[in-house]
N, C-alpha and C positions, 0 to 999 in steps of 0.2 A: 387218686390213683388214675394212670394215663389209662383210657378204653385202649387192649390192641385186636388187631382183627381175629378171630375165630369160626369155624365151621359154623354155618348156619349163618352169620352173620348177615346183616345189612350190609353195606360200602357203599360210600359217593369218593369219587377218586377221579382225579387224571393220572393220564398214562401218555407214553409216547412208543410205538415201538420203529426200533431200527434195525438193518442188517448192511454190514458193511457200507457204514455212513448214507446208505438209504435210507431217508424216513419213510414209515410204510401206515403209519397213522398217530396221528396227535392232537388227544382232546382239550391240549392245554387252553390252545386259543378261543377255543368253545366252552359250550357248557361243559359238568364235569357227569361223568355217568355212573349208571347205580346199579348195582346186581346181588343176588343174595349168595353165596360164597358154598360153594360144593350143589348146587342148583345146577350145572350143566348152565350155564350164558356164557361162561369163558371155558379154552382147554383147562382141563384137570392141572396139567404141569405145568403154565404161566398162573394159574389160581394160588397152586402150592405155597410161591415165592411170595403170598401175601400175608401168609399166616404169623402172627406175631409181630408185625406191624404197628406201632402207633400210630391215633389220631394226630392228624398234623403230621408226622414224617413223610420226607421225601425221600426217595433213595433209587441210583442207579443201578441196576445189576447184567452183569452178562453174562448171557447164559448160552450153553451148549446146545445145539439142538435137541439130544436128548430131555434137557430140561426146561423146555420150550415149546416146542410143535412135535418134537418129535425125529426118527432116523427117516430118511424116503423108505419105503418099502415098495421095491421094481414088482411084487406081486398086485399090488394095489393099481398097477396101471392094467386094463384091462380092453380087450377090443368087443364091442358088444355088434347084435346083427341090425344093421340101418335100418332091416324093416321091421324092425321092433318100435319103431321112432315115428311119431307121427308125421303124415307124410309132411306137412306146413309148418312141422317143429324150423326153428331158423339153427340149424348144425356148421358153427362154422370155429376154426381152430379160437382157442383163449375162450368161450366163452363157457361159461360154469351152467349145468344144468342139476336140477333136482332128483330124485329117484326116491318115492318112498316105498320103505321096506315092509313086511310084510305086518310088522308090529308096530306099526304107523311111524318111525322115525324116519327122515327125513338126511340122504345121502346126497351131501353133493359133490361131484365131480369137475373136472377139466377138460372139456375138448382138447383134445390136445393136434390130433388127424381125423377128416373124413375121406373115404373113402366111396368106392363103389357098393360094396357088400360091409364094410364094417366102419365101426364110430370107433377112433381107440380113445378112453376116457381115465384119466388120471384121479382116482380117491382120495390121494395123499392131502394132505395142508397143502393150500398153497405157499405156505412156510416150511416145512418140511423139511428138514437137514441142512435151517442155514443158522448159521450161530446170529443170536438175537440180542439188541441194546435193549432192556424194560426199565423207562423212567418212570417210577410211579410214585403222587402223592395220597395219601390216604386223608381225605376231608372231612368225614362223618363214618362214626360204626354204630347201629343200631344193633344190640345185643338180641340174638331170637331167646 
Protein backbone atom coordinates (compact mmCIF):
# COMPACT_ATOMS: atom_id res chain seq x y z
CA UNK A 1 0.00 0.00 0.00
CA UNK A 2 1.55 3.45 -1.30
CA UNK A 3 2.30 5.78 2.22
CA UNK A 4 0.26 9.12 1.27
CA UNK A 5 0.79 12.27 3.41
CA UNK A 6 -1.43 12.97 6.41
CA UNK A 7 -1.75 15.44 9.41
CA UNK A 8 0.87 14.97 11.76
CA UNK A 9 3.05 13.43 9.24
CA UNK A 10 6.85 13.38 8.68
CA UNK A 11 7.70 14.89 4.81
CA UNK A 12 11.10 15.08 3.05
CA UNK A 13 9.94 16.85 -0.27
CA UNK A 14 11.05 19.29 -2.97
CA UNK A 15 9.19 21.93 -3.92
CA UNK A 16 9.54 24.83 -6.33
CA UNK A 17 7.38 27.91 -5.92
CA UNK A 18 6.42 30.53 -8.70
CA UNK A 19 4.36 33.42 -9.58
CA UNK A 20 3.77 34.62 -12.94
CA UNK A 21 6.84 32.79 -14.41
CA UNK A 22 8.83 34.04 -11.34
CA UNK A 23 10.69 31.44 -9.65
CA UNK A 24 10.54 32.53 -6.06
CA UNK A 25 12.37 29.46 -4.49
CA UNK A 26 13.52 25.81 -5.60
CA UNK A 27 14.79 23.14 -3.54
CA UNK A 28 15.02 20.92 -6.30
CA UNK A 29 18.68 21.50 -7.16
CA UNK A 30 19.55 21.14 -3.34
CA UNK A 31 18.89 19.16 -0.74
CA UNK A 32 15.25 18.10 -0.24
CA UNK A 33 13.51 19.55 3.15
CA UNK A 34 11.57 18.13 5.95
CA UNK A 35 8.87 19.34 8.15
CA UNK A 36 6.06 17.69 10.18
CA UNK A 37 2.68 18.56 8.48
CA UNK A 38 0.10 20.90 10.50
CA UNK A 39 3.36 21.98 12.90
CA UNK A 40 3.11 25.64 11.63
CA UNK A 41 6.85 25.38 9.26
CA UNK A 42 4.84 26.07 6.25
CA UNK A 43 1.43 28.28 5.66
CA UNK A 44 -1.63 26.22 6.75
CA UNK A 45 -3.10 26.70 2.97
CA UNK A 46 0.26 25.75 0.74
CA UNK A 47 0.40 22.65 3.57
CA UNK A 48 -3.39 21.89 2.70
CA UNK A 49 -2.43 20.94 -0.99
CA UNK A 50 -0.20 18.05 0.35
CA UNK A 51 -2.59 16.20 2.10
CA UNK A 52 -3.30 12.81 0.18
CA UNK A 53 -0.20 12.83 -1.69
CA UNK A 54 1.91 9.84 -2.44
CA UNK A 55 5.37 8.82 -1.64
CA UNK A 56 7.26 9.44 -4.82
CA UNK A 57 4.55 11.65 -6.65
CA UNK A 58 5.28 14.65 -8.22
CA UNK A 59 2.64 17.20 -9.00
CA UNK A 60 2.13 20.63 -10.24
CA UNK A 61 -0.57 22.70 -8.98
CA UNK A 62 -1.81 26.41 -9.36
CA UNK A 63 -3.28 27.89 -7.10
CA UNK A 64 -5.31 31.03 -6.15
CA UNK A 65 -4.00 33.32 -3.76
CA UNK A 66 -6.55 32.45 -1.57
CA UNK A 67 -5.17 28.92 -1.57
CA UNK A 68 -1.78 29.94 -1.20
CA UNK A 69 -0.50 32.84 0.95
CA UNK A 70 -3.60 34.18 1.11
CA UNK A 71 -5.87 37.85 -0.22
CA UNK A 72 -3.48 41.20 0.70
CA UNK A 73 -5.47 42.56 3.55
CA UNK A 74 -4.76 46.94 3.13
CA UNK A 75 -5.52 46.69 7.27
CA UNK A 76 -2.49 44.57 7.76
CA UNK A 77 -0.23 47.51 6.42
CA UNK A 78 0.16 49.70 9.32
CA UNK A 79 2.30 52.88 10.31
CA UNK A 80 4.00 52.34 13.65
CA UNK A 81 5.80 55.49 15.96
CA UNK A 82 9.80 55.57 14.72
CA UNK A 83 10.48 56.10 18.29
CA UNK A 84 9.20 52.99 19.23
CA UNK A 85 12.27 51.75 17.08
CA UNK A 86 15.63 51.42 18.49
CA UNK A 87 17.42 54.37 17.86
CA UNK A 88 20.63 52.00 15.63
CA UNK A 89 17.77 49.62 14.44
CA UNK A 90 18.87 49.85 10.42
CA UNK A 91 14.88 51.21 9.04
CA UNK A 92 15.21 51.18 5.56
CA UNK A 93 12.29 50.38 2.64
CA UNK A 94 12.25 46.29 1.71
CA UNK A 95 13.75 45.29 4.68
CA UNK A 96 11.55 42.58 6.92
CA UNK A 97 11.77 43.16 10.63
CA UNK A 98 10.69 40.93 13.60
CA UNK A 99 8.09 42.07 16.29
CA UNK A 100 7.26 39.51 19.10
CA UNK A 101 4.01 39.50 20.32
CA UNK A 102 2.88 39.43 23.50
CA UNK A 103 2.47 35.40 23.56
CA UNK A 104 5.94 35.02 22.45
CA UNK A 105 5.00 34.49 18.51
CA UNK A 106 7.06 36.16 16.34
CA UNK A 107 5.57 38.87 13.43
CA UNK A 108 7.29 39.78 10.83
CA UNK A 109 6.76 42.63 8.59
CA UNK A 110 7.88 44.93 5.53
CA UNK A 111 9.37 48.19 5.62
CA UNK A 112 7.74 49.32 3.22
CA UNK A 113 8.32 53.75 4.03
CA UNK A 114 10.35 55.57 6.73
CA UNK A 115 9.48 58.42 7.63
CA UNK A 116 10.13 61.31 10.04
CA UNK A 117 7.65 60.28 12.85
CA UNK A 118 6.38 57.06 11.44
CA UNK A 119 7.74 53.41 10.04
CA UNK A 120 4.71 52.12 7.61
CA UNK A 121 5.25 48.31 7.83
CA UNK A 122 3.57 45.76 5.80
CA UNK A 123 2.13 42.20 7.80
CA UNK A 124 0.86 40.57 4.88
CA UNK A 125 2.94 37.45 3.10
CA UNK A 126 5.17 38.72 1.08
CA UNK A 127 3.29 36.48 -1.27
CA UNK A 128 0.07 37.64 -0.71
CA UNK A 129 -2.53 38.01 -3.38
CA UNK A 130 -0.39 36.60 -6.13
CA UNK A 131 -1.57 33.42 -7.80
CA UNK A 132 1.15 30.68 -7.20
CA UNK A 133 3.02 27.75 -9.41
CA UNK A 134 3.64 24.78 -6.35
CA UNK A 135 5.74 21.99 -7.89
CA UNK A 136 6.13 19.47 -5.31
CA UNK A 137 7.55 16.09 -5.01
CA UNK A 138 6.85 14.04 -1.91
CA UNK A 139 10.26 11.80 -1.07
CA UNK A 140 9.61 10.16 2.38
CA UNK A 141 6.41 10.18 4.83
CA UNK A 142 7.09 9.09 8.19
CA UNK A 143 3.78 8.20 9.73
CA UNK A 144 3.38 10.12 13.41
Amino acid sequence: MTARVRPGDRVTLHYRIASYGQEIADTFPNAPESFSVGAGDIDARLEQNLIGLAEGERRTLELMPWQAFGERDEDLVQDLPRHEFPADAELEPERQVDFELPNGQVLTGTILAVEDAVVRIDFNHPLAGLPIEFDVQILAIEHA
